[in-house]
C-alpha positions as CSV (number, residue, x, y, z in Angstrom):
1,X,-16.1,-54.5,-39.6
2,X,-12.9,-56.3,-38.9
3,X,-12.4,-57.7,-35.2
4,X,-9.3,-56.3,-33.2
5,X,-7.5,-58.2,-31.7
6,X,-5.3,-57.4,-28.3
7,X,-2.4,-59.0,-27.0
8,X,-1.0,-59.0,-23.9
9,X,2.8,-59.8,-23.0
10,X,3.8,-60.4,-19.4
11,X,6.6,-59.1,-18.1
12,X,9.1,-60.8,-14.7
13,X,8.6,-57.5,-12.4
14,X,12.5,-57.2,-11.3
15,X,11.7,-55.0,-8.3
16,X,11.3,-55.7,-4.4
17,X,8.0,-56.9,-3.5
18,X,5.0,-54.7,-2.0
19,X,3.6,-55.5,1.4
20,X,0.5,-53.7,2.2
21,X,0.2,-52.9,5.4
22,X,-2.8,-54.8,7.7
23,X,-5.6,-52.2,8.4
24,X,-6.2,-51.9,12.3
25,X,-9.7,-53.3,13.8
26,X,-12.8,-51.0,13.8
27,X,-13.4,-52.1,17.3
28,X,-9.2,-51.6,18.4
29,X,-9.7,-47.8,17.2
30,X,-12.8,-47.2,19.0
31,X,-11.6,-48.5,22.4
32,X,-8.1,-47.1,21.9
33,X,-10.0,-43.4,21.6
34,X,-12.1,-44.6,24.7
35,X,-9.3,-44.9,26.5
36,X,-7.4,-41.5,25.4
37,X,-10.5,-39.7,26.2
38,X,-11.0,-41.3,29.8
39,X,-7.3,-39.9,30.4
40,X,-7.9,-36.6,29.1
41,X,-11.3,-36.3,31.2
42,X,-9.7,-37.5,34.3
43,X,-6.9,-35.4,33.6
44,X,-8.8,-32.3,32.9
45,X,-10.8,-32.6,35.3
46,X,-7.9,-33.1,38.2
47,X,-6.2,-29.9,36.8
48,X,-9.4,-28.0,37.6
49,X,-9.5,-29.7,41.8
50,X,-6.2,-28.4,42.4
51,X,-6.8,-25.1,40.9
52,X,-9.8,-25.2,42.8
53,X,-8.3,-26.0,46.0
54,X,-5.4,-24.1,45.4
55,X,-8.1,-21.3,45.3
56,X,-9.6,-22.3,48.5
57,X,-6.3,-21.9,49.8
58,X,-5.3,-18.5,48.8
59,X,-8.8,-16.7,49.4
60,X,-8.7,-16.2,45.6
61,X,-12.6,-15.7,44.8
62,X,-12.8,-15.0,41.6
63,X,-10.4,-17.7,40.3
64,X,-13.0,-20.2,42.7
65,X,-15.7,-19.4,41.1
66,X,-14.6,-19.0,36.9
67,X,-12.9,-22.7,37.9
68,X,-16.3,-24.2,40.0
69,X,-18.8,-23.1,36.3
70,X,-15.6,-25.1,34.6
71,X,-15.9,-28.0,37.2
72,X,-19.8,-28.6,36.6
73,X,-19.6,-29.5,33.5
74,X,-17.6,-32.6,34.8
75,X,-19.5,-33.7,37.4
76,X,-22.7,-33.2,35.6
77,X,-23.7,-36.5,35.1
């Protein structure tokens, strides 16, 4: 059985030139979610102490205590 044989001919590539884009650090991602999710649970959490008090305020029971179950879960600890 006869060898084959393969050639190759390179081509100049005439087009603009690809940059690939740098991958962001594991440990940049992880501490930028940190910090999002720090805001959102302080955030969250200062939405449900002025509901509260704004409760408190207007004798609104029932709104107190559906928001105070909510509020546990962020001070539970």
């Amino acid at each position: 059985m006869k060898k084959q044989k393969v050639v190759y001919q390179l081509y100049r590539y005439a087009g603009n030139a690809i940059v690939a884009k740098k991958d962001v650090p594991f440990e940049l991602k992880l501490s930028a979610q940190l910090v999002l999710d720090e805001i959102c649970f302080n955030w969250n959490k200062w939405k449900l102490e002025s509901g509260i008090n704004h409760a408190i305020d207007t004798g609104d029971k029932e709104k107190f205590e559906q928001l105070s179950e909510e509020y546990r879960r962020y001070i539970w600890e």
